[in-house]
MMTF fields as JSON, N, C-alpha, C and O atoms, coordinates in Angstrom:
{
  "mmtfVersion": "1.0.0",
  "mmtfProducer": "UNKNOWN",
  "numBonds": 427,
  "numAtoms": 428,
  "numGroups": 107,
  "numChains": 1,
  "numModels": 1,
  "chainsPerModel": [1],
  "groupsPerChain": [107],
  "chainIdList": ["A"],
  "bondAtomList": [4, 2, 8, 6, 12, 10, 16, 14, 20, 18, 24, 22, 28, 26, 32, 30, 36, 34, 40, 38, 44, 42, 48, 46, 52, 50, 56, 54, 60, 58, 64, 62, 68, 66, 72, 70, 76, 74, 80, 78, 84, 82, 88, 86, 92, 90, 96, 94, 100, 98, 104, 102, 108, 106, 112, 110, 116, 114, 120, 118, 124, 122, 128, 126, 132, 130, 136, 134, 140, 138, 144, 142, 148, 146, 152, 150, 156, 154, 160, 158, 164, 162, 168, 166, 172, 170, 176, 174, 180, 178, 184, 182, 188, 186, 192, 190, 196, 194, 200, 198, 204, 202, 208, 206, 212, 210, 216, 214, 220, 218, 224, 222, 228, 226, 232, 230, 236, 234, 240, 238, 244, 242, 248, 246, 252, 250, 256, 254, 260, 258, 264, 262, 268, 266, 272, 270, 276, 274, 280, 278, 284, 282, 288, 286, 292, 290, 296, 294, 300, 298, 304, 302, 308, 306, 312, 310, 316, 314, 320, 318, 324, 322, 328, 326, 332, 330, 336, 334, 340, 338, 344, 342, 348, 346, 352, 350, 356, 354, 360, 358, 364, 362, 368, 366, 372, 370, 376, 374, 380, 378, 384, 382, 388, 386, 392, 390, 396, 394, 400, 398, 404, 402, 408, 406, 412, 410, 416, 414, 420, 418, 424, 422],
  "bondOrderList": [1, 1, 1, 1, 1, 1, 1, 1, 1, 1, 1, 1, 1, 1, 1, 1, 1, 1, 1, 1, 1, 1, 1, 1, 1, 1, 1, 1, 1, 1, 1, 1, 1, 1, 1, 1, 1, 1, 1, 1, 1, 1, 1, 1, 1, 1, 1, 1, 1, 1, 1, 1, 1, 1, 1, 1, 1, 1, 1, 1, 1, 1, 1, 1, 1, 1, 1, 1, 1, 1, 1, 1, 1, 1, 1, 1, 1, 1, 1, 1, 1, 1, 1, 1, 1, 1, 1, 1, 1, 1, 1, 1, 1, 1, 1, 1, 1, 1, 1, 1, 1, 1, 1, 1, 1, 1],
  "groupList": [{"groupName": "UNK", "atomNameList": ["N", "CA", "C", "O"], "elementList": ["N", "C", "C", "O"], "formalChargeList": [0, 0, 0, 0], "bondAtomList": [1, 0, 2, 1, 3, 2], "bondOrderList": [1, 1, 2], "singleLetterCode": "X", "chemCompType": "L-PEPTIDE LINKING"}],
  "groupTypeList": [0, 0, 0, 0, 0, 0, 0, 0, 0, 0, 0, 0, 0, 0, 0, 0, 0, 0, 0, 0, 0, 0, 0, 0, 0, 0, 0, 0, 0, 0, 0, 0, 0, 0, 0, 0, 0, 0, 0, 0, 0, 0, 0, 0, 0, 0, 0, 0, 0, 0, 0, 0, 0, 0, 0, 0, 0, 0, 0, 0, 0, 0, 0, 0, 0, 0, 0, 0, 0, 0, 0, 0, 0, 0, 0, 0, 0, 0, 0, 0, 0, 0, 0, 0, 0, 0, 0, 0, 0, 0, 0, 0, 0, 0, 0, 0, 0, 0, 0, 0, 0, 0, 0, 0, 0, 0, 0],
  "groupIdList": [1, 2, 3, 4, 5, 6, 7, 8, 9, 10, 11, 12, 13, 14, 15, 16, 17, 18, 19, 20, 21, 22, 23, 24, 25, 26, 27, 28, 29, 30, 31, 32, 33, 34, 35, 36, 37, 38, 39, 40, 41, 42, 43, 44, 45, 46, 47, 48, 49, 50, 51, 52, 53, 54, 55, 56, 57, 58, 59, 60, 61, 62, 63, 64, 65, 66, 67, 68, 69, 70, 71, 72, 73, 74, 75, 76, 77, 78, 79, 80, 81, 82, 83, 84, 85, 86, 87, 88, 89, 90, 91, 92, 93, 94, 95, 96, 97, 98, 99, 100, 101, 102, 103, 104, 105, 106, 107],
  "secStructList": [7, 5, 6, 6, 5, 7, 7, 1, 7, 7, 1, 7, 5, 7, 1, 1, 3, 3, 3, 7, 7, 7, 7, 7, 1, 1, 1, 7, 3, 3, 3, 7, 3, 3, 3, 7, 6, 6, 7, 5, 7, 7, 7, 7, 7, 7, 6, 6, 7, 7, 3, 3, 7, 7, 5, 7, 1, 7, 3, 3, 3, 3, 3, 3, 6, 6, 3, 3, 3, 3, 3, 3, 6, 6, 7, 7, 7, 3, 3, 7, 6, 6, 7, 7, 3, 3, 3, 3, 3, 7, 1, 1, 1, 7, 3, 3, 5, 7, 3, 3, 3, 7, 6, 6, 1, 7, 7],
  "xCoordList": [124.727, 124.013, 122.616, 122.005, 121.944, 120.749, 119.812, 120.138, 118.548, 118.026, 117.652, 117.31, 117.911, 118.231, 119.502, 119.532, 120.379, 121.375, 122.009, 122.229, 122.155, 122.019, 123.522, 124.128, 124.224, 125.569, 125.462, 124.327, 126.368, 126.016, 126.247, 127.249, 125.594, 125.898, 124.653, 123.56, 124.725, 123.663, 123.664, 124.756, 122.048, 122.386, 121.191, 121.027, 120.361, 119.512, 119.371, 119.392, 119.214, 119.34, 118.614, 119.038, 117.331, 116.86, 115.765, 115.834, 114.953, 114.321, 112.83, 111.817, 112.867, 111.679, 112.4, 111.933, 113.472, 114.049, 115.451, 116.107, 115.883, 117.293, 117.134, 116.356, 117.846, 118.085, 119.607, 120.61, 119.429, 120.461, 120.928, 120.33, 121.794, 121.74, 123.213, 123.991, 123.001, 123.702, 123.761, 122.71, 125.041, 125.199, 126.043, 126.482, 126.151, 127.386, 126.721, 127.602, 125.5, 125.084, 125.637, 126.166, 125.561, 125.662, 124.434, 124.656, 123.192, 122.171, 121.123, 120.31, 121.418, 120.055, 120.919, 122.012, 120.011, 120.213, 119.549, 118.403, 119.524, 119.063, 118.841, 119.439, 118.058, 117.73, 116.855, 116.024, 116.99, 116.746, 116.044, 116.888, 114.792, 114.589, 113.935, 112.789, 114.434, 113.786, 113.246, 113.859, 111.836, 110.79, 110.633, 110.717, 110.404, 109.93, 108.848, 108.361, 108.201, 106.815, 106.322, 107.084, 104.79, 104.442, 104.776, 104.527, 105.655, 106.66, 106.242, 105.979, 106.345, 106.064, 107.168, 107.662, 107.65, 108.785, 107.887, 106.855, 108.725, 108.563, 107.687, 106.71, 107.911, 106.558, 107.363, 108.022, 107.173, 107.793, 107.317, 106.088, 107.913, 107.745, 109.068, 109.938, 109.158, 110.441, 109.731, 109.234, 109.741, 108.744, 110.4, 111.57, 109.719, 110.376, 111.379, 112.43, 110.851, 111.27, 110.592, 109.995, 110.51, 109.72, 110.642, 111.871, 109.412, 110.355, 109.441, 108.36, 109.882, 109.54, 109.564, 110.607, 108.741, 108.84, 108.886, 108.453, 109.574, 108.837, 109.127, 110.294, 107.719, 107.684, 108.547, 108.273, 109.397, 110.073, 109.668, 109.481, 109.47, 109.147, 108.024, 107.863, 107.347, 106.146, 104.691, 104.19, 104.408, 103.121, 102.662, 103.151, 101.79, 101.677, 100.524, 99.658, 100.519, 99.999, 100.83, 101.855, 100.104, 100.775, 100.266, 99.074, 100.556, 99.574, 100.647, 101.805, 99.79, 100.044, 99.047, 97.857, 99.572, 98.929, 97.402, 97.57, 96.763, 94.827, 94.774, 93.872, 95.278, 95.144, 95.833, 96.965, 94.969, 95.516, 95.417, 94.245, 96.196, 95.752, 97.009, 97.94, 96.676, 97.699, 98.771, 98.605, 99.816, 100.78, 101.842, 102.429, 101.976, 102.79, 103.773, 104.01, 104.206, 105.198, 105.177, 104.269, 105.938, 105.777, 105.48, 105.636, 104.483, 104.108, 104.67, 105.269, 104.708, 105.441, 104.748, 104.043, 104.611, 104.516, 104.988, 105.985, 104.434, 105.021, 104.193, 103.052, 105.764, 105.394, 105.651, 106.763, 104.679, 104.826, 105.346, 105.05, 105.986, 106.338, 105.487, 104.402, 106.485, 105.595, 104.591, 104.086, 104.497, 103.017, 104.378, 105.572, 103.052, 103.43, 103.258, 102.133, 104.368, 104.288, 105.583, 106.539, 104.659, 104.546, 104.182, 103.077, 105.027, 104.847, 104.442, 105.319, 103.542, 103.277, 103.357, 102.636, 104.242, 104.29, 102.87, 102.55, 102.42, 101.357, 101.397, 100.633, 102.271, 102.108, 103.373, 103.643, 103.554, 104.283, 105.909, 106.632, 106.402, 107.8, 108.118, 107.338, 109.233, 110.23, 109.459, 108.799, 109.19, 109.257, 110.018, 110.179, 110.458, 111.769, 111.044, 110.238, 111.652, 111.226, 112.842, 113.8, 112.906, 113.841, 112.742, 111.669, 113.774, 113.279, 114.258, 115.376, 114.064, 114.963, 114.322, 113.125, 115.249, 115.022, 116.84, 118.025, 116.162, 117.444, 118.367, 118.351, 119.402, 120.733, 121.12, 122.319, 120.029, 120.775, 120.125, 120.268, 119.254, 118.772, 119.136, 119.35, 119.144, 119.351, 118.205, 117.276, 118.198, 117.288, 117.563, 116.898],
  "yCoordList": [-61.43, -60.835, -61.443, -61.266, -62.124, -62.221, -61.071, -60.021, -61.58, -60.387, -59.698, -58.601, -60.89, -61.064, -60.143, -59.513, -60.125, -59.288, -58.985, -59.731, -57.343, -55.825, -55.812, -55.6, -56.206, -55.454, -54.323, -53.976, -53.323, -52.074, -51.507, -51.992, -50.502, -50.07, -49.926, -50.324, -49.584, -49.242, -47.842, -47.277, -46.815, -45.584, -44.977, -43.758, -45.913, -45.81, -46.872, -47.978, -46.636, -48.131, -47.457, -46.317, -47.84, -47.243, -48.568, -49.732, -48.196, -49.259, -49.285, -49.341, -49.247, -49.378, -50.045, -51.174, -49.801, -50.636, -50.218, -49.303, -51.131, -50.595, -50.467, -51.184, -49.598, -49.437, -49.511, -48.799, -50.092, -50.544, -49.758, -48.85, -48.988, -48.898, -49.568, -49.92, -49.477, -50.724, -49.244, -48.756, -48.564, -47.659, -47.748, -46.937, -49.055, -49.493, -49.199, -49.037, -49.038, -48.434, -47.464, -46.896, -47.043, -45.664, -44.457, -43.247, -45.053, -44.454, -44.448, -43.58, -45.932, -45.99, -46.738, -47.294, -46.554, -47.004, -48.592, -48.229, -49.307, -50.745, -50.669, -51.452, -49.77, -49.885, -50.958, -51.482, -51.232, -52.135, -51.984, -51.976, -51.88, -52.007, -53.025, -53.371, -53.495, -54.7, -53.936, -53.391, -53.91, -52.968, -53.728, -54.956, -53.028, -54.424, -54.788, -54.512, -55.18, -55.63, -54.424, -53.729, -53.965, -52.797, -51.685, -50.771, -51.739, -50.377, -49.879, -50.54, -48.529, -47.607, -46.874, -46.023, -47.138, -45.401, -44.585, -44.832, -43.292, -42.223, -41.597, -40.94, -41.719, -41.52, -40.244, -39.506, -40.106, -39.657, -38.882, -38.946, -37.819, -38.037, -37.45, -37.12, -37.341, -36.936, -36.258, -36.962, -34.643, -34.011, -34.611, -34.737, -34.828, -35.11, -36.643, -36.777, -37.592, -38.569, -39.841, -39.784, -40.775, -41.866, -42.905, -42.897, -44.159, -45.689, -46.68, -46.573, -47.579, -49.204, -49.642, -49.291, -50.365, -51.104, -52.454, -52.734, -53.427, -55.177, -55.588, -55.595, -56.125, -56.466, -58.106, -58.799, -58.409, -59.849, -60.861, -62.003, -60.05, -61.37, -60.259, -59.168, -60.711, -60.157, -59.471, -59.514, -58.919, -58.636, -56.822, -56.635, -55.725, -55.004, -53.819, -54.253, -52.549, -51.74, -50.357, -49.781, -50.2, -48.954, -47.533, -47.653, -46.589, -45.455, -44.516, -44.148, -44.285, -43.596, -42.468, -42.731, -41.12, -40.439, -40.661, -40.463, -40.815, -40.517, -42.271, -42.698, -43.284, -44.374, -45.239, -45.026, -46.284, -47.226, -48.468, -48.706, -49.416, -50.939, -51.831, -51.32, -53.037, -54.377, -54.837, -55.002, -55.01, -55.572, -56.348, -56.107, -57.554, -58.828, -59.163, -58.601, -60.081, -60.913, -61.033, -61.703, -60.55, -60.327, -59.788, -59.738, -58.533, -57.47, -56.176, -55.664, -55.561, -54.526, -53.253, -53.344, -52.277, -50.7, -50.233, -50.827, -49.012, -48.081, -46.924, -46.74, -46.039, -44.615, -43.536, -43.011, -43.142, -41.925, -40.662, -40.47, -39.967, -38.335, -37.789, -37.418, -37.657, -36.213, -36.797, -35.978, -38.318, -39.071, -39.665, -39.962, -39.544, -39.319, -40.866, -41.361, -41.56, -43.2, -42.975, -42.234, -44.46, -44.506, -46.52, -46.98, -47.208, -48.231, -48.944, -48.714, -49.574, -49.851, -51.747, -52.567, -52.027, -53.706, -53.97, -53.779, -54.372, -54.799, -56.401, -56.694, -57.598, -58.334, -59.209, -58.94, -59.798, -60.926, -60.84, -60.858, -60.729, -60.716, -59.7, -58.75, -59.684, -58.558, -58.145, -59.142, -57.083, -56.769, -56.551, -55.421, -57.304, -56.854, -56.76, -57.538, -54.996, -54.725, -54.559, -54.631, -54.379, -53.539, -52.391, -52.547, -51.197, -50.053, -49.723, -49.8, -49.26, -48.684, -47.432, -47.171, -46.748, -44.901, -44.334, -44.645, -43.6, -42.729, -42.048, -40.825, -42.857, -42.189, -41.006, -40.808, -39.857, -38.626, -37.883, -36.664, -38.69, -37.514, -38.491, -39.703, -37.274, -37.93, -37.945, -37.252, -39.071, -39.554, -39.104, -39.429],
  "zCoordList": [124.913, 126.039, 126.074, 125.02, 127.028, 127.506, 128.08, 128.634, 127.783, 128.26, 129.883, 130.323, 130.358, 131.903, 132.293, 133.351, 131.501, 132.075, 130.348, 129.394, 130.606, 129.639, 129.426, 128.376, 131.2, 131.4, 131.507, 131.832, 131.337, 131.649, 132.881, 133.405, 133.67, 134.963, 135.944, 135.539, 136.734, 137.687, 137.575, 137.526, 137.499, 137.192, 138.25, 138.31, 139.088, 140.425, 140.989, 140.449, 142.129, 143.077, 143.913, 144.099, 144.7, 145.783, 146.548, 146.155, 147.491, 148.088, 147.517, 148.213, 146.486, 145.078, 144.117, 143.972, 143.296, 142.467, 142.001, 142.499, 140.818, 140.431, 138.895, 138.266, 138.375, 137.131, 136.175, 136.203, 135.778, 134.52, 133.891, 134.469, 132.806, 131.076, 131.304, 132.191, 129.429, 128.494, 127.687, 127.273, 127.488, 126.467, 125.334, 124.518, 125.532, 124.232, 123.017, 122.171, 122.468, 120.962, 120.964, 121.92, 119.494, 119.239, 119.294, 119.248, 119.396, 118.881, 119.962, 120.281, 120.548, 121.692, 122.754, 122.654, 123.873, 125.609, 125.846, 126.111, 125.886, 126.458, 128.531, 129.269, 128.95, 130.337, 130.818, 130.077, 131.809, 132.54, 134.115, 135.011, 134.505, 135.594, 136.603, 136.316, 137.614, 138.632, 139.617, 140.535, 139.354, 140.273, 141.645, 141.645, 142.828, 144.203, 144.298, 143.202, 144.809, 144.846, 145.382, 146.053, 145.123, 145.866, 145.86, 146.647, 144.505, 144.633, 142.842, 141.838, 143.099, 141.637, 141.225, 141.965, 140.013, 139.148, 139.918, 140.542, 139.656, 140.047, 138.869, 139.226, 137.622, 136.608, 136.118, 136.849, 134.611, 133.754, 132.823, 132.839, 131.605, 130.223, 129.823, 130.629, 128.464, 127.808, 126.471, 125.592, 126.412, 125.234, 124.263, 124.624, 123.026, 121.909, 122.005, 121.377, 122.823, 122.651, 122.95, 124.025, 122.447, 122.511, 123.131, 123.197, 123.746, 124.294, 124.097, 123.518, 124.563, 124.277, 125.527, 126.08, 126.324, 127.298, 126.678, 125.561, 127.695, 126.884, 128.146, 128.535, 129.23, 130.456, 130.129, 129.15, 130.976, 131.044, 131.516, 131.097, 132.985, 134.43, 134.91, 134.363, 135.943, 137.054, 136.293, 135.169, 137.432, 136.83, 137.707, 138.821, 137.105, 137.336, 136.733, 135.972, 137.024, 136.158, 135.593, 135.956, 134.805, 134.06, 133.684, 133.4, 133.595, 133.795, 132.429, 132.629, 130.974, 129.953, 130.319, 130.489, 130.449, 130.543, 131.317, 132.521, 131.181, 132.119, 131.748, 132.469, 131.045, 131.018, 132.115, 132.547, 132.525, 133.324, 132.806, 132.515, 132.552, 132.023, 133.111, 133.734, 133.049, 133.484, 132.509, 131.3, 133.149, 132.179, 132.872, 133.927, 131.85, 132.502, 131.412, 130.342, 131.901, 131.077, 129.588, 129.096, 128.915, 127.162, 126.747, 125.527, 127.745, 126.845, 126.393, 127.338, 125.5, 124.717, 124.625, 123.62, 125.08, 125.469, 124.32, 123.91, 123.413, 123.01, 123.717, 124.14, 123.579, 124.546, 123.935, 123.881, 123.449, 122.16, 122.916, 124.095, 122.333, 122.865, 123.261, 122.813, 125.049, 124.914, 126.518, 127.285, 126.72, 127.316, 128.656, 128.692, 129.678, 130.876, 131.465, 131.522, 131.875, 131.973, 133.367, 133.599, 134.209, 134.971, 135.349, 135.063, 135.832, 136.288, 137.846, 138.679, 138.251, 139.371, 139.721, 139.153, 140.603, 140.758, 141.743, 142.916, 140.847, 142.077, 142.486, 143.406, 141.863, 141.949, 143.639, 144.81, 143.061, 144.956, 144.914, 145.91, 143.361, 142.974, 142.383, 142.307, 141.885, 141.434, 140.162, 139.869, 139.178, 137.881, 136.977, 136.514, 136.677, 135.442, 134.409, 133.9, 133.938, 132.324, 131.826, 132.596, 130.723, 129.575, 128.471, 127.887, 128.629, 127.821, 127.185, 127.696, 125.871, 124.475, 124.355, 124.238, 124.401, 123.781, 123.535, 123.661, 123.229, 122.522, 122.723, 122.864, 122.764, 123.833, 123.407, 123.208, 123.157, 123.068, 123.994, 124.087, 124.847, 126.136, 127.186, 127.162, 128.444, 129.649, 130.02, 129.605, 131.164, 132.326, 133.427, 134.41]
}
């Protein structure tokens, strides 16, 4: 498997972006989202569970709780429990990230 493609299914598709998982672990989820340009998640948290972002392609911002910073290509997010995250494309092309958390909660 490449990291370009998870396999897996489509589990949102809307006119902001699409989302992936890969649930073949036993333990954790391999998701996948291609954000549009101009377009934001809907913004999140999960009390008692943590994730990993690792931006692939594009460029954008990100909002951890009251924090805002930029994030592009290669960079790696940890998202401690509990913290309220939230992605924004601000850049011309698509955003593809992949996120790992723990396939014992739903999204």
């Amino acid at each position: 498997m490449d990291t370009y493609n998870i396999e897996g299914k489509i589990v949102k598709e809307d006119d902001r972006y699409i989302v992936k998982d890969n649930t073949s672990l036993n333990h954790l989820v391999i998701s996948t989202t291609t954000l549009h340009p101009d377009k934001s998640t809907s913004g999140h948290k999960h009390e008692g569970q943590e994730e990993v972002y690792i931006f692939m392609k594009g460029s954008g911002r990100m909002e951890l709780d009251d924090k805002v910073f930029d994030v592009k290509e290669g960079d790696l997010i940890l998202i401690e429990d509990g913290v309220f995250h939230r992605v924004h494309n601000t850049g011309t092309v698509d955003l593809y990230m992949v996120c790992v958390f723990d396939g014992g909660r739903n999204h």
